[in-house]
C-alpha positions as CSV (number, residue, x, y, z in Angstrom):
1,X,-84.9,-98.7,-53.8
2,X,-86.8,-95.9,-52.1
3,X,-86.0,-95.3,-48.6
4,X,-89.4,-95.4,-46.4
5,X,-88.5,-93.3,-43.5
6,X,-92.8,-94.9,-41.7
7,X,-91.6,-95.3,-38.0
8,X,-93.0,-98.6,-38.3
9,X,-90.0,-99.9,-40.8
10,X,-87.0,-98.7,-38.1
11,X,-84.6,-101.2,-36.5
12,X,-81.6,-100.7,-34.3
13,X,-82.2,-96.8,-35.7
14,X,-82.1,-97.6,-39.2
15,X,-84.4,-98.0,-42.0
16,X,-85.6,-101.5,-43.1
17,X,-85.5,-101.2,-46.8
18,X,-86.5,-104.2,-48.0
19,X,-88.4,-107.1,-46.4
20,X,-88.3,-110.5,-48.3
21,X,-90.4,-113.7,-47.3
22,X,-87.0,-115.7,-48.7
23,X,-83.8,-115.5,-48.6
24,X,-82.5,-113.1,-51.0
25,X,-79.9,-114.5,-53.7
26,X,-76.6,-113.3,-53.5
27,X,-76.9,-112.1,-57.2
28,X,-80.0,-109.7,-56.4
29,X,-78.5,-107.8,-53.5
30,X,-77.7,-104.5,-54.4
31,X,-74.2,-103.2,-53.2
32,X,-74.2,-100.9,-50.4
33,X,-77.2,-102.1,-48.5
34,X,-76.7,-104.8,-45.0
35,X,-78.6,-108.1,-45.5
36,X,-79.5,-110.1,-42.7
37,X,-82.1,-113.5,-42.0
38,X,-84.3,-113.6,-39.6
39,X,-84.4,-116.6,-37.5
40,X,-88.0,-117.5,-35.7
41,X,-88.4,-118.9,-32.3
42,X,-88.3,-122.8,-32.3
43,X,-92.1,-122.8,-30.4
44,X,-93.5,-120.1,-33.0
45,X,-93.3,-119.6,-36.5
46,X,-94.3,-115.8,-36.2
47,X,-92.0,-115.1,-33.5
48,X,-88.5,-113.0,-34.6
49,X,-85.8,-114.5,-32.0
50,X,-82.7,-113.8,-34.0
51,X,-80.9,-111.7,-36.5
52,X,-77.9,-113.3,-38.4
53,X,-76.2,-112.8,-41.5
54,X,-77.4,-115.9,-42.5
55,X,-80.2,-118.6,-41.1
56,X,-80.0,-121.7,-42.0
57,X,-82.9,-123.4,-39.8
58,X,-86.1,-121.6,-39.1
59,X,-85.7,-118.6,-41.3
60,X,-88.4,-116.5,-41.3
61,X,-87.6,-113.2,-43.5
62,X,-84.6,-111.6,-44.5
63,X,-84.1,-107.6,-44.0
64,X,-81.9,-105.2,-46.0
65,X,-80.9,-101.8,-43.9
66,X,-78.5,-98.9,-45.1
67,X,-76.4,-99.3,-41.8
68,X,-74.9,-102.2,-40.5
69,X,-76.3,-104.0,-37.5
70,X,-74.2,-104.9,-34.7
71,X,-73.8,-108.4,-34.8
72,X,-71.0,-108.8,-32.6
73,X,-71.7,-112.0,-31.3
74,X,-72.7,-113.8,-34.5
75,X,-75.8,-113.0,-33.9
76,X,-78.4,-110.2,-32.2
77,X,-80.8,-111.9,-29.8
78,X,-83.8,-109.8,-30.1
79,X,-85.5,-108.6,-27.1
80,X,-89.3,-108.4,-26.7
81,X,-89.5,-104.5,-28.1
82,X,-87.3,-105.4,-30.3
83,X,-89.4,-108.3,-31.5
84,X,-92.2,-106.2,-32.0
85,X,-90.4,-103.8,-34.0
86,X,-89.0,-105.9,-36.7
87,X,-92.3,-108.0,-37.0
88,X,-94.4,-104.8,-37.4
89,X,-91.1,-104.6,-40.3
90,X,-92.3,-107.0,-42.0
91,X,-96.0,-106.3,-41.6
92,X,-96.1,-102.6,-42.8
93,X,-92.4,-102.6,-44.7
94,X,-91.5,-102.5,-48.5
95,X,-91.9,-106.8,-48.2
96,X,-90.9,-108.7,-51.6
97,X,-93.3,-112.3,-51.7
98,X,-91.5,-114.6,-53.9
């Protein structure tokens, strides 16, 4: 997988490498990457509120970075810039449609 160093694919200071509109099978994950789901808010379908390692309700993407997120919490509740810079991830990033 190629590493796309576009400003527009950074998160938390790392690279989003992959970008896939479902949830990635364990089986296809390639070792050495962080894969994380994307939760969207519960009023908006294209609104990023959440990133967990796994989203059960309201998943909206799922993300795979070279460097682990923080998700000390269980979860990372995304802030407004924050919002704006994984959606413009999935807009712009290496995005898999299955």
């Amino acid at each position: 997988m190629k590493n796309n160093n576009d400003d527009r694919n950074i998160f938390k200071e790392s690279p989003i490498l992959l970008v896939s509109s479902t949830r990635i099978p364990e089986k296809e994950k390639q070792e050495g990457l962080h894969y994380y789901s994307v939760r969207h808010s519960d009023d908006c379908a294209f609104t990023p509120t959440t990133v967990e390692k796994r989203v059960r309700v309201h998943h909206m993407f799922d993300i795979a970075t070279e460097q682990p997120l923080d998700l000390s919490g269980g979860e990372l509740e995304l802030t407004k810039e924050e919002q704006k810079e994984i959606f413009l991830a999935m807009v712009y990033g290496p995005f898999i449609c299955r």
